[in-house]
Backbone as XML, in Angstrom:
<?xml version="1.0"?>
<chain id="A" units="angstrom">
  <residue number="1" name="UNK">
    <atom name="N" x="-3.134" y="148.081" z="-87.999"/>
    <atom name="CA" x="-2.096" y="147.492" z="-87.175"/>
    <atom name="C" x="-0.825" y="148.321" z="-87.304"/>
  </residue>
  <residue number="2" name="UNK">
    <atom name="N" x="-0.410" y="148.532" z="-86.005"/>
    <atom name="CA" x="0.766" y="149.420" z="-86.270"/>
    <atom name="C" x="1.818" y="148.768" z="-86.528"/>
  </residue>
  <residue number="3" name="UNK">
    <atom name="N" x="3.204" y="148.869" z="-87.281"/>
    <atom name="CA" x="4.743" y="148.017" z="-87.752"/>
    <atom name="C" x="5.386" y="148.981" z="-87.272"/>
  </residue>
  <residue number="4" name="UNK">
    <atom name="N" x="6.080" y="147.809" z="-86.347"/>
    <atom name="CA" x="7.242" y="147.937" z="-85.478"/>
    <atom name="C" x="8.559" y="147.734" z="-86.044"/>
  </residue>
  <residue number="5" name="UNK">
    <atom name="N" x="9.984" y="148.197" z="-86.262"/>
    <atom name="CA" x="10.696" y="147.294" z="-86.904"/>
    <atom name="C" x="12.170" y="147.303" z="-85.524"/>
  </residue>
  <residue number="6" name="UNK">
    <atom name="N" x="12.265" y="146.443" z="-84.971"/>
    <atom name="CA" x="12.912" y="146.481" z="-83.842"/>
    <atom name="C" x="14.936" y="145.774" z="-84.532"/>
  </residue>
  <residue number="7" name="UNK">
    <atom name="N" x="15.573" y="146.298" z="-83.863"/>
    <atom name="CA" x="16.936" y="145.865" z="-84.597"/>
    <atom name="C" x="17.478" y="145.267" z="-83.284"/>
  </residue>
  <residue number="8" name="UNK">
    <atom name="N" x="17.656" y="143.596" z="-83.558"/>
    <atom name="CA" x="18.237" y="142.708" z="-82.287"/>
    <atom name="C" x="19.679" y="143.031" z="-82.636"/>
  </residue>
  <residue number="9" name="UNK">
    <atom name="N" x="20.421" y="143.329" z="-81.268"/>
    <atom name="CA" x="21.713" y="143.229" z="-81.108"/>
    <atom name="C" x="22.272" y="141.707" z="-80.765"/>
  </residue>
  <residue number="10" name="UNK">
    <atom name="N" x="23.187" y="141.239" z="-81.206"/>
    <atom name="CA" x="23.586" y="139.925" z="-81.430"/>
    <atom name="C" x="22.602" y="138.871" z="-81.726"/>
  </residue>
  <residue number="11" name="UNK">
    <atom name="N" x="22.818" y="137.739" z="-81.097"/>
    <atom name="CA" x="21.721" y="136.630" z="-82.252"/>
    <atom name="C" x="20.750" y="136.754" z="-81.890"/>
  </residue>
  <residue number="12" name="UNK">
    <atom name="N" x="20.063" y="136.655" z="-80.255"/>
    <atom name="CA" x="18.461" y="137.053" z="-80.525"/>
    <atom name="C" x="18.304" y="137.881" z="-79.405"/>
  </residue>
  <residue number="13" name="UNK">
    <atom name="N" x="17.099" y="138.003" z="-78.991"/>
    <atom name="CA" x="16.066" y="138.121" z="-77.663"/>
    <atom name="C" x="15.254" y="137.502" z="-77.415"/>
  </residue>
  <residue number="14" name="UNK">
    <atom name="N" x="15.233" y="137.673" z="-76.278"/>
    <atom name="CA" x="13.642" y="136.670" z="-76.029"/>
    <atom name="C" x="12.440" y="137.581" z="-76.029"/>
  </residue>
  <residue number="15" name="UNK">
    <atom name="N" x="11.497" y="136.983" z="-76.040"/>
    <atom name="CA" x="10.340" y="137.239" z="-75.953"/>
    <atom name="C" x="10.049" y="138.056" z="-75.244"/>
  </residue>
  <residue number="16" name="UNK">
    <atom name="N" x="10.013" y="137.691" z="-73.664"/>
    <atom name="CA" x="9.756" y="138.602" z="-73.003"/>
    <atom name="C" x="10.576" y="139.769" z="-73.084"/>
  </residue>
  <residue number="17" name="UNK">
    <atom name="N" x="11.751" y="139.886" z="-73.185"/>
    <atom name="CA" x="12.659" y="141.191" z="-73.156"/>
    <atom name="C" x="12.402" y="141.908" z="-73.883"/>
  </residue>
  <residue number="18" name="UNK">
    <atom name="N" x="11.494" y="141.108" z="-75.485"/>
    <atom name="CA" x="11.701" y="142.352" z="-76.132"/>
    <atom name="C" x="10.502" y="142.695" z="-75.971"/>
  </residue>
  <residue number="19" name="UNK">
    <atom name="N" x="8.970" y="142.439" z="-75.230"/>
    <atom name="CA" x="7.839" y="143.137" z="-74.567"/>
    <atom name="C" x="8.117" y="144.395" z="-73.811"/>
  </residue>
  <residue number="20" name="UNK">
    <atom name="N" x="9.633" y="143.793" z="-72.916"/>
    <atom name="CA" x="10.180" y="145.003" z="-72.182"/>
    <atom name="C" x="10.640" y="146.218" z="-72.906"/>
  </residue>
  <residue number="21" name="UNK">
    <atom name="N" x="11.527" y="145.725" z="-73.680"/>
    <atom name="CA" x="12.308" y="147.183" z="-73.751"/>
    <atom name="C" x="11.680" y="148.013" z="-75.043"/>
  </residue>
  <residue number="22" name="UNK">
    <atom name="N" x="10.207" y="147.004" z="-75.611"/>
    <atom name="CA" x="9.492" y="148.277" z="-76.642"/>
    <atom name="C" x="8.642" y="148.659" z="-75.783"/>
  </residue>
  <residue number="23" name="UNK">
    <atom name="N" x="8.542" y="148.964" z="-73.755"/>
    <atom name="CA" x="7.273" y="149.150" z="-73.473"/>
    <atom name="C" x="5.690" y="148.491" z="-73.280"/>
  </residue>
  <residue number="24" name="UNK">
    <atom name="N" x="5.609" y="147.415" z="-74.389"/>
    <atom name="CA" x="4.454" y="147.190" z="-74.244"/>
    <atom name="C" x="3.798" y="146.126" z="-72.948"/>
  </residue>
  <residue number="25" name="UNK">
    <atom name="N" x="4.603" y="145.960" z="-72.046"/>
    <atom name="CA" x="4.690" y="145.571" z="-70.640"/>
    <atom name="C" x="5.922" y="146.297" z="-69.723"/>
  </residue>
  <residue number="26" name="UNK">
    <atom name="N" x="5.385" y="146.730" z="-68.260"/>
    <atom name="CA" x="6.165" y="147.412" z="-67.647"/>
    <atom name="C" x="6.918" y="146.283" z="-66.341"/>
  </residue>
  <residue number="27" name="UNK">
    <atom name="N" x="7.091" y="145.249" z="-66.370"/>
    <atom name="CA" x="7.117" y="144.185" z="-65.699"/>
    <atom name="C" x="7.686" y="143.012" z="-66.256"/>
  </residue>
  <residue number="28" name="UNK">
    <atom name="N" x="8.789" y="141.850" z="-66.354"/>
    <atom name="CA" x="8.719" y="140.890" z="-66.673"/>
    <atom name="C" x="7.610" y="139.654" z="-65.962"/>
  </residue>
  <residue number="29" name="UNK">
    <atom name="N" x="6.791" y="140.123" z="-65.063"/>
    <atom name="CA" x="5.826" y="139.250" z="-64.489"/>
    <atom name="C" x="4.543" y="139.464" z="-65.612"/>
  </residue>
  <residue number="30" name="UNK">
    <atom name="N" x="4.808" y="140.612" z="-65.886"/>
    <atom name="CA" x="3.790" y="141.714" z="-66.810"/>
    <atom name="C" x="3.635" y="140.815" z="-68.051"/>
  </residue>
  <residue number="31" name="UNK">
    <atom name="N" x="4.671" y="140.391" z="-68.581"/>
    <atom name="CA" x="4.970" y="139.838" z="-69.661"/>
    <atom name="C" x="4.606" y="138.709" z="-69.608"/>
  </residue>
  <residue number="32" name="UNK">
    <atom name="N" x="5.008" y="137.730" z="-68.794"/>
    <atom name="CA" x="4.672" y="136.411" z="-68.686"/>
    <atom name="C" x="3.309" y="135.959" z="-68.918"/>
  </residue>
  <residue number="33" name="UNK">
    <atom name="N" x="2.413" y="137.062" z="-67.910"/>
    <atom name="CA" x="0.997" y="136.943" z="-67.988"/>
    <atom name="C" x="0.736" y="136.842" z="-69.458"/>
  </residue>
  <residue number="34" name="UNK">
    <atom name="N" x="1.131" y="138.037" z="-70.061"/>
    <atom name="CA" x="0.319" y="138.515" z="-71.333"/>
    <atom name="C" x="0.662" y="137.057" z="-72.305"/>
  </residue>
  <residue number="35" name="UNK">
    <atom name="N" x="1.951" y="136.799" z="-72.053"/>
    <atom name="CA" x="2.321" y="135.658" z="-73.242"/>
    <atom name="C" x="1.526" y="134.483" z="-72.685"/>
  </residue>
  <residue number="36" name="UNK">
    <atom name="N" x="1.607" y="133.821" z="-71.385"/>
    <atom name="CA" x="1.008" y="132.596" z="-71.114"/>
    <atom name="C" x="-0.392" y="133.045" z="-71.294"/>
  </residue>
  <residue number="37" name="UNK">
    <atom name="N" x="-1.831" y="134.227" z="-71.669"/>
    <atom name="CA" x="-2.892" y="134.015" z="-71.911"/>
    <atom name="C" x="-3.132" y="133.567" z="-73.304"/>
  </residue>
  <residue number="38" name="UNK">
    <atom name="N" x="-1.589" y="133.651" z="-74.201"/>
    <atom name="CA" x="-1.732" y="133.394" z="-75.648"/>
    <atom name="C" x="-2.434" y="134.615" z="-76.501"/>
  </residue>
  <residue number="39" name="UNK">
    <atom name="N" x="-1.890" y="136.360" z="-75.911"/>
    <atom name="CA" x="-1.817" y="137.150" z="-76.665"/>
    <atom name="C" x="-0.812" y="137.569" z="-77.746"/>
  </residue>
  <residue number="40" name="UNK">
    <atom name="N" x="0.216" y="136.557" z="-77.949"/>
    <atom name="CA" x="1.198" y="136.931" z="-78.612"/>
    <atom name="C" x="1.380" y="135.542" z="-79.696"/>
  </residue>
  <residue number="41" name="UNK">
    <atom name="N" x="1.638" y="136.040" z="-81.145"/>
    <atom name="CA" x="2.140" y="135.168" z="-81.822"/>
    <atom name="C" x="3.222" y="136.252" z="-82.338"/>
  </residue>
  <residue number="42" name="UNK">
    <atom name="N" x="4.126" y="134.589" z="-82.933"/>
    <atom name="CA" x="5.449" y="134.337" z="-83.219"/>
    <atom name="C" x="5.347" y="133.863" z="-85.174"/>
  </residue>
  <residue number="43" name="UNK">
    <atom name="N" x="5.496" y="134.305" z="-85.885"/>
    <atom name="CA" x="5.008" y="133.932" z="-87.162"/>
    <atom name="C" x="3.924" y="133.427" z="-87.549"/>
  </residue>
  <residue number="44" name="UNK">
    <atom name="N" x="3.252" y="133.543" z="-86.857"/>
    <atom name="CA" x="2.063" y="133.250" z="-86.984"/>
    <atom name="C" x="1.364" y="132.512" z="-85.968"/>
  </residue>
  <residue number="45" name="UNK">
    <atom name="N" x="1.984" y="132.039" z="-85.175"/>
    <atom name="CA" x="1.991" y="130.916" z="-84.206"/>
    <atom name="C" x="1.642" y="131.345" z="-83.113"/>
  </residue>
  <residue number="46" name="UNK">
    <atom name="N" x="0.690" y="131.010" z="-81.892"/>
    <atom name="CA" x="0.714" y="131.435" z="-80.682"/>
    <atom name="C" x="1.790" y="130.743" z="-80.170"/>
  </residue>
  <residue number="47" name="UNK">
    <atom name="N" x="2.262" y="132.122" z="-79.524"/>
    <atom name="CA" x="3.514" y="131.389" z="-78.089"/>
    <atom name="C" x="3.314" y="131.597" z="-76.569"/>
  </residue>
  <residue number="48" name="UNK">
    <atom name="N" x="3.246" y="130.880" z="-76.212"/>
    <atom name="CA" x="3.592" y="130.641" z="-74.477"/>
    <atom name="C" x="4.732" y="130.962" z="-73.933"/>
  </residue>
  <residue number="49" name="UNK">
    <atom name="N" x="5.662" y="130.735" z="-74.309"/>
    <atom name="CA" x="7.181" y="130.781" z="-73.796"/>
    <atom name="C" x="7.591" y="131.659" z="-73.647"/>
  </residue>
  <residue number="50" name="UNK">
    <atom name="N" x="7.955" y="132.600" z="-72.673"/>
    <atom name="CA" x="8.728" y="133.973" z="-72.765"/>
    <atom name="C" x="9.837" y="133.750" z="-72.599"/>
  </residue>
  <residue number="51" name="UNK">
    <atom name="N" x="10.227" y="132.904" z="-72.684"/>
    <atom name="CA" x="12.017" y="132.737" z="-73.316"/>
    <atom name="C" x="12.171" y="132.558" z="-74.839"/>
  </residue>
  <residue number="52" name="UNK">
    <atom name="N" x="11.351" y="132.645" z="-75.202"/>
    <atom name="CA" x="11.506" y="131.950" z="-76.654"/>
    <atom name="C" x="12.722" y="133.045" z="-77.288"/>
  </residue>
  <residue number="53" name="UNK">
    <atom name="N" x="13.636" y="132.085" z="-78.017"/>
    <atom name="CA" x="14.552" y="132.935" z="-78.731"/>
    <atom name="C" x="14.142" y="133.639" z="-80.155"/>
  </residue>
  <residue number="54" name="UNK">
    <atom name="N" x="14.069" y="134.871" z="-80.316"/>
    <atom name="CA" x="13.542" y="135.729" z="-81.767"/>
    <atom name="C" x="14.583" y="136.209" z="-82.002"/>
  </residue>
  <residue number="55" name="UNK">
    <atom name="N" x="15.225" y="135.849" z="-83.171"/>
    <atom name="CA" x="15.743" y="135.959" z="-84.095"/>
    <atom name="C" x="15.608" y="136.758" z="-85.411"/>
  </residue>
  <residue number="56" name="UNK">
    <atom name="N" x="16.530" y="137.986" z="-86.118"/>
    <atom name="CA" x="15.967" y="138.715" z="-87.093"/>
    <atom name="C" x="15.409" y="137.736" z="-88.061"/>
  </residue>
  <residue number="57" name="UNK">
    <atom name="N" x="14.178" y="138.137" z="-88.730"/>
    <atom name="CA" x="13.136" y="137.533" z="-89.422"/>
    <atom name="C" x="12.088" y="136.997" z="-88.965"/>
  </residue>
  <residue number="58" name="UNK">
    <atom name="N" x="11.972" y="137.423" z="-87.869"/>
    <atom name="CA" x="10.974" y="136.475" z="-87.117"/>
    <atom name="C" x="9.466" y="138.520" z="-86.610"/>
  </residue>
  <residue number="59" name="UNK">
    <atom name="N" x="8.503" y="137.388" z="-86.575"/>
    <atom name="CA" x="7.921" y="138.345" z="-86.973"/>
    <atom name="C" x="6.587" y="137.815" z="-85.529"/>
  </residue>
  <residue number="60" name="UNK">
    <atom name="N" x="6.602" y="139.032" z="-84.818"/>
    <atom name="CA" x="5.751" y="138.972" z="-83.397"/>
    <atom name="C" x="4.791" y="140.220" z="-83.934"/>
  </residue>
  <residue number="61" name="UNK">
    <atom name="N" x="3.663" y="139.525" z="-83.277"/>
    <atom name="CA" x="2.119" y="140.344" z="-83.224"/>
    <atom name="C" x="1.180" y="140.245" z="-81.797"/>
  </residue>
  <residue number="62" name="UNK">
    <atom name="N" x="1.022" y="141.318" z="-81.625"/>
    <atom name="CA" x="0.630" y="141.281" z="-79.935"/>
    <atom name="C" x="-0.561" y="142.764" z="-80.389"/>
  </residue>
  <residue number="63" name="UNK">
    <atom name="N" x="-1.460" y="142.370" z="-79.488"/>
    <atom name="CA" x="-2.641" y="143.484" z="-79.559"/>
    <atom name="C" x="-2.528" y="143.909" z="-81.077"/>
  </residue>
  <residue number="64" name="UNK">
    <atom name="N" x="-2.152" y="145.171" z="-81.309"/>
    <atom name="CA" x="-2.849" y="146.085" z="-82.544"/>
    <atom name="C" x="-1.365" y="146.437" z="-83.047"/>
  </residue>
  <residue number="65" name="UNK">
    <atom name="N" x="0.067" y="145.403" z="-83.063"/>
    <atom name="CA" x="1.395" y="145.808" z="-83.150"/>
    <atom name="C" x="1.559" y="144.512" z="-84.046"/>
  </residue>
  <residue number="66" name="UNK">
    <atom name="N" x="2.860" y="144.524" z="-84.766"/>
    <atom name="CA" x="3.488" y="144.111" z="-85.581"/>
    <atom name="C" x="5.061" y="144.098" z="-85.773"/>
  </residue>
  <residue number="67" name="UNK">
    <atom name="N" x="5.389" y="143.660" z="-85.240"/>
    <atom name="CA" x="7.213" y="143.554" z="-85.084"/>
    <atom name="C" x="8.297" y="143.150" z="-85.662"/>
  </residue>
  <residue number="68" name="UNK">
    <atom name="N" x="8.375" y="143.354" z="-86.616"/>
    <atom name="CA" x="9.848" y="142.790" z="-87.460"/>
    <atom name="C" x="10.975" y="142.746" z="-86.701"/>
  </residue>
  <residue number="69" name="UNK">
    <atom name="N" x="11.244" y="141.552" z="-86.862"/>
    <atom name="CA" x="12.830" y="141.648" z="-86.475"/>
    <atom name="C" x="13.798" y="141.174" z="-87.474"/>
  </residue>
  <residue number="70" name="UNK">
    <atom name="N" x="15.069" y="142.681" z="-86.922"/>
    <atom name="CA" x="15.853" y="142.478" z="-87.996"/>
    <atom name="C" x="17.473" y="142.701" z="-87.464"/>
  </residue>
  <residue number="71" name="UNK">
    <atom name="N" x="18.405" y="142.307" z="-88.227"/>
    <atom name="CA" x="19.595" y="142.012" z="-87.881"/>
    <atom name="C" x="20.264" y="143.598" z="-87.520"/>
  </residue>
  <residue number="72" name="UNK">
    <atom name="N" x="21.196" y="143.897" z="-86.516"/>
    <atom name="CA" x="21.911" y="145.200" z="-85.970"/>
    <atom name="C" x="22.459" y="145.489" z="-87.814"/>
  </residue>
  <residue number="73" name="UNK">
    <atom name="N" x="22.098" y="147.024" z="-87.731"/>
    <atom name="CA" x="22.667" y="147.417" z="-88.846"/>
    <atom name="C" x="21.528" y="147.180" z="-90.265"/>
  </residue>
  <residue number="74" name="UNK">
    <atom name="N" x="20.628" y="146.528" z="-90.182"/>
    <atom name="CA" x="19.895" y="146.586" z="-91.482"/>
    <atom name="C" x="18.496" y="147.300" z="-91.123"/>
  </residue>
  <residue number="75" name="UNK">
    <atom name="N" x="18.472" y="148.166" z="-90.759"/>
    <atom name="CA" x="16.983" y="149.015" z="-90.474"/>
    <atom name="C" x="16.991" y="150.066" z="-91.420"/>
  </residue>
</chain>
């Protein structure tokens, strides 16, 4: 599994945005799909929601990826 370590600027992102801007969907429609088939968990958790707010510490896994999130400035 590959680790991602992504650095959120202010308090979070959502879900889908941050599918967007690492690439691994080229589409926010792109995204929606992938999250509403329940390819993505959220600490462990499957999520549906592509709004969901992620917050540094929060930890997303999608296909063969691994995503830390962490606060601007601590990477």
């Amino acid at each position: 599994m590959e680790e991602i370590t992504f650095s959120v600027r202010g308090e979070y992102i959502t879900l889908g945005q941050l599918l967007k801007v690492l690439d691994l969907v080229p589409t926010g429609g792109q995204a929606k799909m992938v999250i509403q088939s329940g390819e993505v968990k959220v600490n462990g958790e499957v999520e549906t929601r592509r709004g969901r707010k992620l917050r540094p510490g929060d930890i997303v896994e999608i296909w063969n990826y691994r995503i830390k999130l962490v606060g601007e400035g601590e990477v």
